[in-house]
N, C-alpha and C positions, 0 to 999 in steps of 0.2 A: 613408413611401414604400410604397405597394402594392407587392405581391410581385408577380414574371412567373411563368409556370406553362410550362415548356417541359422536354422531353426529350432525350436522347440520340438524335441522328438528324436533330431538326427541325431546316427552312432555310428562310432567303428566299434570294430573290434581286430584283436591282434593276438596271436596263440604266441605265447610266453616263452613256454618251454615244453617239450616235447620228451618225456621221460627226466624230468628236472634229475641232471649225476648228482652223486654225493661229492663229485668233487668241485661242481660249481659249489657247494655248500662250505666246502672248504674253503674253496678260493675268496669267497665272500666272508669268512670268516677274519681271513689274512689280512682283505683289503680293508675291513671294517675294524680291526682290532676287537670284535666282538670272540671271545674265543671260549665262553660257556659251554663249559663241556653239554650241553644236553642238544648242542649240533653236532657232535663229533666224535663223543666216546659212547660207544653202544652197549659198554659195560654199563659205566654210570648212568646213561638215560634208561636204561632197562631193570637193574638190578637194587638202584637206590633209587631213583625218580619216579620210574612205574611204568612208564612209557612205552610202547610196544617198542619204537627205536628212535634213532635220532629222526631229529626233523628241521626245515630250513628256518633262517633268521625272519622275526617280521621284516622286518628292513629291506631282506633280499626280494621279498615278494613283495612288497610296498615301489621299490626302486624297481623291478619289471614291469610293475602296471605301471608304474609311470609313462611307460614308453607309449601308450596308448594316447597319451597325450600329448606329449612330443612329438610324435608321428605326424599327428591330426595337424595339431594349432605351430609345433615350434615349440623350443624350449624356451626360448626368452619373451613368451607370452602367456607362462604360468602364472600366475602370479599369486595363487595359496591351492596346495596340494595336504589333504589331509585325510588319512585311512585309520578303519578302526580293522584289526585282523582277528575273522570272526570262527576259523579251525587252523588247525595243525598243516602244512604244507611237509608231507612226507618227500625222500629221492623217490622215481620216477614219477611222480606225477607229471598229469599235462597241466598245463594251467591256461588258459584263457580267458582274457581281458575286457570288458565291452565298455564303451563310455558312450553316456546318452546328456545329449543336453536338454537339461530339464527347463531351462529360462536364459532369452540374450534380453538382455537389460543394460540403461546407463548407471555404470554406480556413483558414489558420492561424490568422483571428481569431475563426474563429467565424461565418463569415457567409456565405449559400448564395449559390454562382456558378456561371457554367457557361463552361466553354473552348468556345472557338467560332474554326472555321478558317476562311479566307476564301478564293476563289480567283477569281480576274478574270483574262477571256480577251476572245481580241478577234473578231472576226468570224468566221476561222477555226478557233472552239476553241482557237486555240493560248494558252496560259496565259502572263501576262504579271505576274503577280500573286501572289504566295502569302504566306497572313497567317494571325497568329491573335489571338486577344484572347481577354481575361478580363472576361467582365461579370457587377455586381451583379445579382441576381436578389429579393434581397428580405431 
């Protein structure tokens, strides 16, 4: 496995989704078996929930920004991805991704990684997303 060559500081970023449909919200529904109505039925997230309307899965946002990191490092050099989701991901929002490597370091086994934070916002700046990972570097 070649080594990646990156610093403290360095980032991408990756735009998500571009007017996020409701029907990726469905389709993610499907593929997840997550199928809570308060993704889907606009009755029930409006009228018993309070909700202005449905809105997408964490999961689905959590699995988009992931790609920001698979892009960069490769998938089979994640090696701990974890997000805390910090608003409501509405259909069409845009969403964009940034990941910044905060520290490449050796960890316990001996083997060079770099911590890497993630932040996904949606059209208005506002952050919707916060994560971080640990990737193999080489």
């Amino acid at each position: 496995m070649p080594t990646i060559d990156v610093a403290a500081g360095d980032t991408r970023t990756a735009v998500l989704f571009e007017d996020l449909p409701r029907t990726q919200i469905v389709m993610y529904a499907g593929a997840s078996g997550d199928y809570n109505p308060l993704h889907s039925d606009e009755r029930y997230t409006t009228e018993i929930a309070g909700y202005p309307g449905v809105f997408a899965h964490g999961m689905l946002t959590m699995g988009a920004a992931g790609r920001v990191l698979t892009d960069w490092f490769g998938a089979d050099r994640v090696l701990r991805y974890a997000a805390r989701f910090v608003n409501q991901v509405w259909p069409g929002d845009t969403l964009v991704a940034t990941a910044t490597v905060d520290a490449v370091r050796e960890d316990d086994r001996g083997r060079r990684v770099a911590d890497v934070s993630i932040t996904t916002v949606n059209g208005t700046d506002a952050a919707v997303l916060a994560g971080s990972a640990i990737v193999l570097l080489g």
